[in-house]
C-alpha positions as MATLAB code, in Angstrom:
seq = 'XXXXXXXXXXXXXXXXXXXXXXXXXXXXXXXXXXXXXXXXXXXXXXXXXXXXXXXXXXXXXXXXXXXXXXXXXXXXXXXXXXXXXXXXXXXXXXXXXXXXXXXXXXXXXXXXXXXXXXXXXXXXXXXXXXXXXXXXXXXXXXXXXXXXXXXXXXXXXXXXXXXXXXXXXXXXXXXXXXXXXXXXXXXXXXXXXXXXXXXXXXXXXXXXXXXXXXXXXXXXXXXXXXXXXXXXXXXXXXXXXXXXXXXXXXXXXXXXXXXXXXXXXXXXXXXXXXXXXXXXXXXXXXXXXXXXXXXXXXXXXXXXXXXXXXXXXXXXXXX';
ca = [
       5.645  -19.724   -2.668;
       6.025  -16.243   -1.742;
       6.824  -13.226   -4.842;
       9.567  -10.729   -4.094;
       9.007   -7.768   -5.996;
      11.572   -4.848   -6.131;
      11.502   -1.350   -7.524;
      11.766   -2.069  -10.572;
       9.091   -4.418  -10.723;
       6.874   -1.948   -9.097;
       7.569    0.314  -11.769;
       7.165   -1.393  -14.489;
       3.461   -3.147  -13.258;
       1.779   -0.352  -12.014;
       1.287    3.452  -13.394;
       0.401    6.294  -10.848;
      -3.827    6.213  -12.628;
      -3.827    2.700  -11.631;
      -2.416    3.276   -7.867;
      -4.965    5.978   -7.627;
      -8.168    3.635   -8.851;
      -6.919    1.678   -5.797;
      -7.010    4.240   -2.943;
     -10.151    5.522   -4.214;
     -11.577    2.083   -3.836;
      -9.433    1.518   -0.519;
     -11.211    4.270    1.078;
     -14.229    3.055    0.051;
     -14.070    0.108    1.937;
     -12.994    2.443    5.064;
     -16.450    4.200    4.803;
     -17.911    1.148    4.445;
     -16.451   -0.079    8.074;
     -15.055   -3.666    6.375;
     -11.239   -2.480    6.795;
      -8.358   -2.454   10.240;
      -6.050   -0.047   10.116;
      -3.236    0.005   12.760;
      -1.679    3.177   13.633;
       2.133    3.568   12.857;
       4.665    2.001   15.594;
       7.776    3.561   16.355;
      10.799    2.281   18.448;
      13.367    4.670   18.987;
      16.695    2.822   18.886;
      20.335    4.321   19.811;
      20.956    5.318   15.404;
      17.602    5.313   14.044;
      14.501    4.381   14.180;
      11.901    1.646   13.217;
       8.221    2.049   11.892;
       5.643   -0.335   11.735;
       2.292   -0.836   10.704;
      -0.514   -2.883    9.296;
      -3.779   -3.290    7.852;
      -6.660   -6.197    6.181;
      -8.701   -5.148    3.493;
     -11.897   -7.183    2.609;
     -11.429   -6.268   -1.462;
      -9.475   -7.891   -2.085;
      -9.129  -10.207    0.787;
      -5.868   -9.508    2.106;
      -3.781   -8.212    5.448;
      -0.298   -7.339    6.071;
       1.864   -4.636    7.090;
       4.615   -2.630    6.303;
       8.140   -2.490    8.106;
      11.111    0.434    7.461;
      14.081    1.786    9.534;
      14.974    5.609    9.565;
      18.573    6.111    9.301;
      21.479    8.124    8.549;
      22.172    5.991    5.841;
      18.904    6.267    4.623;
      15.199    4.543    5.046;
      14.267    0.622    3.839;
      11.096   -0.362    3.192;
       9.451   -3.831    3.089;
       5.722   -4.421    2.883;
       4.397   -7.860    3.491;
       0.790   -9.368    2.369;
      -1.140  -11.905    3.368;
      -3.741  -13.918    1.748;
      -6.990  -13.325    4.358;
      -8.550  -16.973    3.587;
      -5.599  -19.103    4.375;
      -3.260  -16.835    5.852;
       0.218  -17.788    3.371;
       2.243  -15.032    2.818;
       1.816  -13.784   -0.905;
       4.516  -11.374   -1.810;
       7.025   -9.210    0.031;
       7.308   -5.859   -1.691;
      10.953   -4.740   -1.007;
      11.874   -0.701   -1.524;
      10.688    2.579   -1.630;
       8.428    2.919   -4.755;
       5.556    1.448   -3.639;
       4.993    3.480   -0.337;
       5.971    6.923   -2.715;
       2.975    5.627   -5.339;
       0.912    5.370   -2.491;
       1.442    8.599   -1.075;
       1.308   10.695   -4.205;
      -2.340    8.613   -4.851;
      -3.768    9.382   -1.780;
      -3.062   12.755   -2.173;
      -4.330   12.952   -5.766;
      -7.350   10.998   -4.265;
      -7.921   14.282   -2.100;
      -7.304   16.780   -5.387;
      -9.881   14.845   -6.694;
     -12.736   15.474   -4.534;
     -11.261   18.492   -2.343;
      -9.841   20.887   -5.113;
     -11.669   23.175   -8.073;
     -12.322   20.848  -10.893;
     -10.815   23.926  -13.545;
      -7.511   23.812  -11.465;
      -4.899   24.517  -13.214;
      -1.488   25.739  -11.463;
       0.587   23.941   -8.753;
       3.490   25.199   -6.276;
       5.344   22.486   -4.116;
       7.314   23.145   -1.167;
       9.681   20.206   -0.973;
      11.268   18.202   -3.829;
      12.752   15.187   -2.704;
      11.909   11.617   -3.484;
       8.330   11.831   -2.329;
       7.374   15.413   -3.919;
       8.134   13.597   -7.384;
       4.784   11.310   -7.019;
       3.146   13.940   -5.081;
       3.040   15.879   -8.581;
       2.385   12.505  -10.718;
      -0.583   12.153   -8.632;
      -2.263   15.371   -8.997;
      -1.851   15.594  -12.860;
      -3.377   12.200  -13.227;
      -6.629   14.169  -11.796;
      -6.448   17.360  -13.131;
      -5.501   19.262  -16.238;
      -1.999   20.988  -14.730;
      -0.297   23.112  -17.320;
       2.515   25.056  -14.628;
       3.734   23.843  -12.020;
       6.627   26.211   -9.283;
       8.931   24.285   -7.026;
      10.653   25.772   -4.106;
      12.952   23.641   -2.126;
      15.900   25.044    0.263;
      18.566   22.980   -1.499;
      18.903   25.324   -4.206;
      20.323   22.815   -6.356;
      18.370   20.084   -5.545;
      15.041   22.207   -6.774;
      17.044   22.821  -10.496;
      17.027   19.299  -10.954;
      13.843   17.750   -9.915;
      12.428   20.646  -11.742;
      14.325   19.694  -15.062;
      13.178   15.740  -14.507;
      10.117   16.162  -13.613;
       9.205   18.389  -16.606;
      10.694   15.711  -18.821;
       8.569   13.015  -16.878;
       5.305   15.066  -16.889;
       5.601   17.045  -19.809;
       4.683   20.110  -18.109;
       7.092   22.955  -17.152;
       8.208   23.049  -13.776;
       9.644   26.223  -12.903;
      11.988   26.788   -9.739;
      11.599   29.590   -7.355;
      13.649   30.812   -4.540;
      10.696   31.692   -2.455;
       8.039   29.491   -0.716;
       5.918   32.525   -0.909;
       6.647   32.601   -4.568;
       5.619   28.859   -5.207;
       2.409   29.862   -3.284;
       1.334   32.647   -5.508;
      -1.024   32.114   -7.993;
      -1.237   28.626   -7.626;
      -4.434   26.032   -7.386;
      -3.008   23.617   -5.589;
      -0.207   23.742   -3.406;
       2.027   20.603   -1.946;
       4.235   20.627    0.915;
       6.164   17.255    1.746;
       8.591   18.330    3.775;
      10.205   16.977    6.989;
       9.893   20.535    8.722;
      10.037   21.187   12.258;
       8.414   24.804   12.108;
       6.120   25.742    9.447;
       6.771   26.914    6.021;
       3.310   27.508    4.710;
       1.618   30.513    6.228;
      -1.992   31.594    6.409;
      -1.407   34.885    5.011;
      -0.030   33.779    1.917;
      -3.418   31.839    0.759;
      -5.841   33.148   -2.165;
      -9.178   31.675   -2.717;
     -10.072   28.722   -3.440;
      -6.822   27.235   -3.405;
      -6.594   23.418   -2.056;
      -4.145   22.091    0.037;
      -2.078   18.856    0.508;
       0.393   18.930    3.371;
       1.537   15.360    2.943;
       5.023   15.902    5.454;
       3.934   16.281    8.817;
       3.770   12.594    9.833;
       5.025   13.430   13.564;
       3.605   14.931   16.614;
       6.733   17.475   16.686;
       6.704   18.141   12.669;
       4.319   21.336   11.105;
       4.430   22.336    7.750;
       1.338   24.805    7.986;
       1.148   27.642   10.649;
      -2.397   28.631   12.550;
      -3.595   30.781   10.044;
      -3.419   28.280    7.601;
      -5.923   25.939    9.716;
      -8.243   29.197   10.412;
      -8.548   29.934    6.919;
      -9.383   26.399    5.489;
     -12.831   25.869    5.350;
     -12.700   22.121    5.109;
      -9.838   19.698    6.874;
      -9.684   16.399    5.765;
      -7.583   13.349    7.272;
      -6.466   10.193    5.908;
      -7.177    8.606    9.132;
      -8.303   10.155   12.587;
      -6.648    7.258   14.866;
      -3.506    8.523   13.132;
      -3.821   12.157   12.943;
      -4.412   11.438   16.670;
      -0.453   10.776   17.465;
       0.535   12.021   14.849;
      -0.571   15.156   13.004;
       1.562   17.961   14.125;
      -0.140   20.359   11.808;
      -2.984   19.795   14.081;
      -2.437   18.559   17.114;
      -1.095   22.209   18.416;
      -4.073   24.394   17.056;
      -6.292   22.074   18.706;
      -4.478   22.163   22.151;
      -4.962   25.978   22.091;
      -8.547   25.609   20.775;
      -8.244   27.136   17.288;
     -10.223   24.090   16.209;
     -11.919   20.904   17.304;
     -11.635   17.402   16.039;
     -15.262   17.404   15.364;
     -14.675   19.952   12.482;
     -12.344   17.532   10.920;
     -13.429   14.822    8.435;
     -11.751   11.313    7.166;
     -10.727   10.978    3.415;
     -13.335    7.591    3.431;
     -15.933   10.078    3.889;
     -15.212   11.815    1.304;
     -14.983    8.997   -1.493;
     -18.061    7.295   -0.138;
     -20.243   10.079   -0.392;
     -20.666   11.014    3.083;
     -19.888   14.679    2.659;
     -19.062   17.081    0.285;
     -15.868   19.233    1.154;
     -15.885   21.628   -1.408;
     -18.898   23.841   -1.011;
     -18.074   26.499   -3.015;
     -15.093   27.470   -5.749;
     -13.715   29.974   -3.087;
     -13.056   27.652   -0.513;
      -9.995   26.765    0.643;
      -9.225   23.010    1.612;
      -6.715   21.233    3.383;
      -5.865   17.376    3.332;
      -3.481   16.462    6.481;
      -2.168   13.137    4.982;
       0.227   11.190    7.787;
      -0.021    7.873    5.194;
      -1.624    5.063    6.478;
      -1.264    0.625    6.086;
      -4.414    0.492    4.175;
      -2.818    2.832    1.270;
       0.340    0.442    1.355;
      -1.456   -2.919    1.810;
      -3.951   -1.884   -1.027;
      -0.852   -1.105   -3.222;
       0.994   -3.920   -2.558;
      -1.682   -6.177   -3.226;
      -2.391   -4.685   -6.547;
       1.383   -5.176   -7.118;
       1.272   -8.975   -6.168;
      -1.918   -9.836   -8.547;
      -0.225   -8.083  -11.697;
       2.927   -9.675  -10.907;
       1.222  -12.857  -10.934;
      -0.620  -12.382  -14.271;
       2.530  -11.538  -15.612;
       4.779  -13.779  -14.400;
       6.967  -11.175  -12.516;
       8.751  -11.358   -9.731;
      11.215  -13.866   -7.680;
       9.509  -16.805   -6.288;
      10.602  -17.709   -2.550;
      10.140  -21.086   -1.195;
       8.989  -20.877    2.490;
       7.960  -24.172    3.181;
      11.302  -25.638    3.316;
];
């Protein structure tokens, strides 16, 4: 029988260090060339839209994919994995917190081997339901003691800022300035669903590190031109979907302000293939559009704790 596993499942089985350990090890297996990775579907339907895509991992041995619809009413999630032996259905992971634990980890995956190891200041540019685990994720890898949040929706800043410096223990102050939440700041986060940028070149110091974790769309940019002319390292989660999909990039290289081949994957990263940080004044960028691996990898994890704990709502399929 299949496990159905819900939010709050999710969160109480796995904690943002463990759903890191696991994309650090799902990229390894990337570099290593034993994964499939499909690039994101989308059908565009008359009120929304739906997204689909899917991966197999060898480590543990297990495929599946992830389904959600984009509406006005909001989106819903549903990630399904397979056992890779026999092929039975093992759990269907139902809700948003698994893909938002995913996409903070990858992201703190990137801090990790992208961004000064003494950084100590972040500013993020979007605080809605994924910029919460986009700031879990990098203080499980560094030592953050101030974070700035800017977000349009005045309001909407105040709060996240308040409950996320009762969840991390750190203060989070708001700002009512991008340009603000950019000053002074190690790291920087944008996860925002903007059309035109909101991150400019000119507002970058050295050495910062960048993880513009919004743009999942061909006609979405968070970061302008400058912003790609001044990094000095550009890292992808995956290249087959920064192909379709990377906004942020896809219109500096059209006008030749940089090349693919100056562009590196995240698995080459974690298996030791290069070293993106050559020097503390660099600055680096990670373009993450979110990937199946990342959710199939999560999901998995999900499933074998749930098991081990008894957790979950058993389904009988073979009715």
């Amino acid at each position: 029988m299949a496990l159905l596993l819900g939010d709050a499942e999710i969160n109480n089985l796995l904690t943002m260090e463990d759903v890191v350990n696991t994309m650090e090890n799902a990229f390894k297996e990337v570099g290593k060339g034993v994964t499939w990775n499909r690039p994101r579907s989308r059908i565009r339907l008359p009120r929304g839209f739906h997204h689909l895509m899917a991966a197999s991992l060898a480590e543990p041995n297990v495929f599946g994919l992830k389904t959600y619809t984009s509406f006005r009413k909001g989106i819903r999630f549903m990630t399904l994995v397979y056992d890779g032996e026999q092929g039975d259905l093992l759990c269907i992971v139902q809700g948003g917190r698994c893909s938002q634990m995913r996409t903070g980890a990858v992201s703190a995956v990137g801090t990790k081997y992208m961004a000064n190891e003494n950084s100590k200041t972040v500013g993020i540019i979007g605080t809605g339901f994924q910029g919460r685990a986009q700031l879990e994720g990098v203080c499980t890898v560094r030592n953050i003691s101030s974070i700035k949040a800017y977000d349009r929706d005045k309001e909407a800043c105040i709060n996240f800022s308040k409950e996320m410096t009762e969840t991390l223990g750190i203060e989070i102050t708001p700002v009512d300035e991008p340009e603000k939440c950019v000053s002074n700041s190690d790291i920087i986060i944008t996860m925002t669903t903007a059309r035109e940028p909101i991150l400019f070149g000119s507002w970058l110091e050295e050495g910062m590190h960048i993880n513009a974790a919004g743009s999942n769309h061909w006609i979405r940019r968070e970061v302008d031109d400058d912003v790609i002319k001044r990094a000095d390292s550009i890292v992808v989660d995956s290249k087959d979907d920064a192909y379709i999909e990377a906004g942020d990039l896809l219109y500096p290289i059209e006008r030749g302000i940089i090349r693919w081949d100056q562009i590196h994957e995240l698995s080459d990263l974690v298996s030791g293939k290069i070293i993106s940080r050559k020097s503390d004044k660099d600055i680096t960028l990670l373009e993450s559009q979110g990937i199946a691996i990342s959710d199939i990898a999560t999901a998995a994890l999900a499933y074998e704790r749930a098991k081990s704990e008894g957790v979950g709502q058993e389904i009988p399929l073979d009715l």
